[in-house]
C-alpha positions as CSV (number, residue, x, y, z in Angstrom):
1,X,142.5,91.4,112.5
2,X,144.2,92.5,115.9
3,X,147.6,95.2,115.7
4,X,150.0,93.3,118.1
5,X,152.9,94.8,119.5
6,X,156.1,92.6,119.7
7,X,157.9,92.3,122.6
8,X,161.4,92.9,122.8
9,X,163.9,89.7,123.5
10,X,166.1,89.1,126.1
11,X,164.2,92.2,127.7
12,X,160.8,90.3,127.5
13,X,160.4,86.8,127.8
14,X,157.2,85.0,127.1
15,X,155.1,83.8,129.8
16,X,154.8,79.9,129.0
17,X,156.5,77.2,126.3
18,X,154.9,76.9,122.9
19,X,155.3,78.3,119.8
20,X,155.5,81.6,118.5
21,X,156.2,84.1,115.9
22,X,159.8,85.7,116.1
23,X,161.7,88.4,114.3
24,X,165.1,86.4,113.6
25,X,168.4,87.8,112.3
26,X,170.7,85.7,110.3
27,X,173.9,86.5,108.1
28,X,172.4,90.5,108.2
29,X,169.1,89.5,107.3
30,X,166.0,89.7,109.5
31,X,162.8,87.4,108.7
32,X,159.5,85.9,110.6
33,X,159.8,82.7,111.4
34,X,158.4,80.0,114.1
35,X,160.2,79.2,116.7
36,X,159.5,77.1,120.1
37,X,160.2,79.1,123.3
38,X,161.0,76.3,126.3
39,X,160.5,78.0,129.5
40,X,162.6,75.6,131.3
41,X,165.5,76.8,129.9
42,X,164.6,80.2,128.4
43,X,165.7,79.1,125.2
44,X,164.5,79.3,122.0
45,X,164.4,76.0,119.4
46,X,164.1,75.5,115.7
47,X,160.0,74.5,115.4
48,X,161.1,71.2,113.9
49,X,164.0,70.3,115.4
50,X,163.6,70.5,119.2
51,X,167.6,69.8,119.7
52,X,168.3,73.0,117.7
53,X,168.4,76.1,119.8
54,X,168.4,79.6,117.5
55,X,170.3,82.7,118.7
56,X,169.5,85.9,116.6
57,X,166.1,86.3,118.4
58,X,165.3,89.7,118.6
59,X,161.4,90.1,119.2
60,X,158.6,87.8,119.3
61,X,154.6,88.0,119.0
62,X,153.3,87.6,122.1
63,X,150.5,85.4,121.2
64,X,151.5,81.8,121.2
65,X,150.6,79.8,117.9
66,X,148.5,77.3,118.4
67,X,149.1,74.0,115.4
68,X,145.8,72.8,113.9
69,X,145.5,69.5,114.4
C-alpha cells in the first residue's frame, strides 16, 4: 500500500486523460468517486456518461485508474 498525496484542483491539473479518483462536493457533501479528466478540454466527465461534465472537483489522486479488462 502506497500513502498518496492528492493534488489540489484547479491549482493542479493532471498530466494526461484517463480516469481517476476525485474528492467531489455535492449539496454540502464531499465523497470519492471516479471521474474522467479530458485533457483537451481540462474538464472533468461523469465515468459513465462522457457528455456529463462534474463541477465540485476539489482534489484528485494523482495516479490514473487503470479499468481491468
Amino acid at each position: 500500500m502506497r500513502l498518496v498525496q492528492w493534488k489540489q484542483y484547479p491549482q493542479c491539473l493532471p498530466e494526461e486523460s484517463g480516469l481517476y479518483l476525485v474528492n467531489w462536493k455535492l449539496n454540502n457533501i464531499y465523497s470519492n468517486v471516479l471521474s474522467f479528466f479530458d485533457s483537451n478540454t481540462k474538464k472533468w466527465y461523469d465515468c459513465y456518461d462522457r457528455g456529463k461534465i462534474i463541477d465540485g472537483i476539489n482534489a484528485f489522486n494523482p495516479y490514473k485508474v487503470v479499468p481491468f479488462i
